[in-house]
C-alpha positions in Angstrom: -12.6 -21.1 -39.1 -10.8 -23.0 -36.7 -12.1 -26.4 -34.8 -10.7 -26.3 -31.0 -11.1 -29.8 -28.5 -11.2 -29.0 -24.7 -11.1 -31.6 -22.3 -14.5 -32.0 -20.6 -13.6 -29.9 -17.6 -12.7 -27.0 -19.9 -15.8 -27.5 -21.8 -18.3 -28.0 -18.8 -16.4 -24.6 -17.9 -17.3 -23.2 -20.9 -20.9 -24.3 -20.9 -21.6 -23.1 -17.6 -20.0 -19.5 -18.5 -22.6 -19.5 -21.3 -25.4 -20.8 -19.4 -24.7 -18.1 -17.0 -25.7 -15.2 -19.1 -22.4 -14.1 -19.1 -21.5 -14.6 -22.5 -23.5 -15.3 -25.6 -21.5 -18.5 -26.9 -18.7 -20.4 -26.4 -16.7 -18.5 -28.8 -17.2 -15.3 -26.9 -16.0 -17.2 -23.8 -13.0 -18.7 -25.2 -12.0 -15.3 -27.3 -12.0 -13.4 -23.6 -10.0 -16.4 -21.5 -7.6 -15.6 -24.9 -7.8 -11.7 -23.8 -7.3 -12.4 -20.5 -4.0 -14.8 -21.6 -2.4 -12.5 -23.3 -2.8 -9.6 -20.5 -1.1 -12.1 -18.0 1.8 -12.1 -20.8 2.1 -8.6 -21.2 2.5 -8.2 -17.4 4.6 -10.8 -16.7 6.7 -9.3 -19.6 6.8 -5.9 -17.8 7.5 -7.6 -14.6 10.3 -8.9 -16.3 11.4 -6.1 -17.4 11.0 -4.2 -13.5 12.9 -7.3 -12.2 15.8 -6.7 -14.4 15.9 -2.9 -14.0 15.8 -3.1 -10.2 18.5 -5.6 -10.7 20.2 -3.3 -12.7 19.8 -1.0 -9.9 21.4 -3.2 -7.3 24.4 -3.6 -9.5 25.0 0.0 -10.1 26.9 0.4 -7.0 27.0 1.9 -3.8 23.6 3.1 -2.6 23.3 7.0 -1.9 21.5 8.5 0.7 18.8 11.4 -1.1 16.1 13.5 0.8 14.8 14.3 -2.9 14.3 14.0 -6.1 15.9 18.1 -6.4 19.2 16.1 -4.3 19.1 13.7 -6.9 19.0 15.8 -9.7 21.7 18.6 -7.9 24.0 15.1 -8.0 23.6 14.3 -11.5 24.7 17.8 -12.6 27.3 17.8 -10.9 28.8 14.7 -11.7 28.0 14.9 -15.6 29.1 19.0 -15.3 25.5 20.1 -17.3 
């Protein structure tokens, strides 16, 4: 079991999530803000990740002008001989 302090604004938020009808108990409250925590980290992991790929992207080279994704492909072939 673990023994958590919130500062009163925290805890008058909590109180009032419970009070609500929302949620059951404090614990339930505080176990979804934790849920919600670690989705924010998981996406701003995977924006991370986008950023550096796009980057990656930038720093590839020379842009080329496609119509399609086929043109693309076509391209690829040809340059790697599959």
């Amino acid at each position: 079991m673990m023994n958590i302090s919130l500062t009163p604004q925290l805890e008058e938020i909590v109180q009032k999530k419970v009070q609500s009808g929302l949620y059951t108990s404090a614990s339930e409250v505080l176990r979804e803000a934790l849920r919600v925590f670690l989705e924010k980290e998981r996406a701003d992991e995977e924006n991370t990740r986008l950023k550096a790929l796009i980057q990656a992207g930038f720093d590839s080279g020379k842009p080329v002008d496609l119509k399609s994704a086929d043109e693309l492909v076509a391209m690829a072939k040809k340059k790697y001989k599959r």
